[in-house]
N, C-alpha and C positions, 0 to 999 in steps of 0.2 A: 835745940841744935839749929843756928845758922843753916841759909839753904846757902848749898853752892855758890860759888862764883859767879860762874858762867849763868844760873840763872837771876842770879842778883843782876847781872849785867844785861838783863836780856836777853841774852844767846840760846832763847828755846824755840822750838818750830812752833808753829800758831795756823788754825786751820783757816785757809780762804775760802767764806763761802758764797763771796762775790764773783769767783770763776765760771770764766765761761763754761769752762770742764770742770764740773764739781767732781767727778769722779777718778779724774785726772791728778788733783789739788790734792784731796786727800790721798793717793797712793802716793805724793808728794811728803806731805804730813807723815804717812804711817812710818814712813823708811825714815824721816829724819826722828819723829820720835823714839824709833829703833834703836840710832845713831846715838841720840841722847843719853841713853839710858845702858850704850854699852859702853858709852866715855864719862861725860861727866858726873852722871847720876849713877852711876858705878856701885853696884851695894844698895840700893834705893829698895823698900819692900814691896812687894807687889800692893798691899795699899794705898802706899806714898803713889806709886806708879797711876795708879787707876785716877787718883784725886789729879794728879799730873794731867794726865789726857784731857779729865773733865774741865781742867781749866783753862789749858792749851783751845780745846775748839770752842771757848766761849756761850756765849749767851744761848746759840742757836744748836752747840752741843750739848751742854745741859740741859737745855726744853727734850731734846730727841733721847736724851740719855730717859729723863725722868717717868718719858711718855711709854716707857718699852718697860713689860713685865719679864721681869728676869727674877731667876732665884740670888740669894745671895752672896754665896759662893762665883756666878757669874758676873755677880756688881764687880764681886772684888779679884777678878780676872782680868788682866792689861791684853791679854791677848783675844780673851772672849770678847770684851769690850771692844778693841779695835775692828775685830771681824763681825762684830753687830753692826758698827757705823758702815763698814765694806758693803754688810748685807743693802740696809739700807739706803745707801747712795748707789749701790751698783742697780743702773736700768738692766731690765730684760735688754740684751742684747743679740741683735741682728745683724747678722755676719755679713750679709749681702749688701746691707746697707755701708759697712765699713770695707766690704771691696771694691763697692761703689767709689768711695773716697779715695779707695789706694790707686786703682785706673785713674784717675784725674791729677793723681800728685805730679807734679811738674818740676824738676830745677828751675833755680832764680836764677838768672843772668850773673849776681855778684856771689849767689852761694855756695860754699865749698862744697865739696863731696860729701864729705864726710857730715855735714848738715845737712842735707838731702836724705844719705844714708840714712840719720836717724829718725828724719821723719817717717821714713816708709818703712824702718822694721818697726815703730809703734805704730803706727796703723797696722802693721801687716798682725802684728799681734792678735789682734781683734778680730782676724778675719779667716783663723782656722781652715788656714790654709793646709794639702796634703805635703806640700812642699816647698814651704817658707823661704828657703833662698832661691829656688828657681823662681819663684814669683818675685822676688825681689829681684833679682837679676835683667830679668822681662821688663819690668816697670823702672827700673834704673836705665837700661837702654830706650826705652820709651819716652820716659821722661824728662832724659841727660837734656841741658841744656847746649851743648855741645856738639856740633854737626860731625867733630872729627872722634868723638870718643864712641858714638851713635855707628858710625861707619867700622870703627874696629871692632867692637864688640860684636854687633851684627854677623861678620864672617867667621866669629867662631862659632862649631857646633857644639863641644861638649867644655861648657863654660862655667868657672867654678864662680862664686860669689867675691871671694878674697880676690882672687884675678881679676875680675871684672874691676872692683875695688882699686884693686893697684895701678890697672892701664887708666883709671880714669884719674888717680893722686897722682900718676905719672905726666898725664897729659897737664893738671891744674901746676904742678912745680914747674915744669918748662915754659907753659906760656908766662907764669909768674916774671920766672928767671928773663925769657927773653926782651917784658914790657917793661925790667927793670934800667934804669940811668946809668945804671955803671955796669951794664952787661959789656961783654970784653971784648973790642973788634978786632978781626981776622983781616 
């Protein structure tokens, strides 16, 4: 049987293990392998699947694959498989050290909200918080590059995430609109 199209074409995810964030990369990899294998490879047996994987993360996957004593019923599991690599690449993690990271996240002068925003729920991820959008909240006004979105948010007390959110996609669409050439004179 012919394989696929899309992998004839290339169109398959491939593990980077030149990332800086190897752990990052492959949570990258695992979703689009996911992806793969609920579209194109549609019907694929969990065999085909697991040879997929092995071949997907290359040289440096099959050294790690071959080096780990697994039963064989595990070999030939696409989901054991994946969460062995998980196991493996996933450091002990230290949550203090990743709230270290989230206090210091700062907006960029050209970057939107909404890129900001998703820098600091994936770090906030990691950092097992009790309450993940008030700390994101706190460190978005912290952080905001923004002197005037920093001042409004500030004077609310009971402040929802999505709101905070809005007054600051609010504040980015107006200054947009005003720096625009063909804003409309009065």
């Amino acid at each position: 049987m012919a394989a696929p199209v899309a992998v004839q074409m290339n169109l398959h995810p491939t593990m980077n293990w030149d990332s800086g964030d190897i752990v990052e990369a492959f949570k990258k990899f695992k979703q689009k392998t996911k992806l793969a294998f609920k579209s194109f490879l549609k019907g694929t047996t969990e065999d085909e699947k697991v040879s997929y994987i092995l071949l997907w993360t290359g040289e440096k996957g099959l050294d790690l694959f071959n080096s780990w004593d697994m039963s064989e019923s595990d070999c030939n599991n696409p989901d054991t498989l994946l969460e062995k690599f998980e196991r493996h690449l996933e450091p002990k993690s230290n949550h203090r050290i990743h709230r270290y990271e989230f206090q210091g996240l700062k907006q960029d002068p050209q970057e939107t909200i909404d890129n900001f925003l998703s820098r600091l729920k994936n770090v906030a991820e990691k950092c097992k918080f009790k309450d993940k959008d008030e700390r994101i909240v706190d460190q978005l006004i912290w952080g905001c590059a923004h002197k005037e979105v920093q001042k409004s948010l500030i004077g609310k007390d009971a402040l929802q995430l999505i709101e905070a959110v809005d007054t600051a996609r609010a504040f980015e669409a107006t200054t947009k609109q005003m720096a625009s050439p063909y804003k409309q004179a009065h």
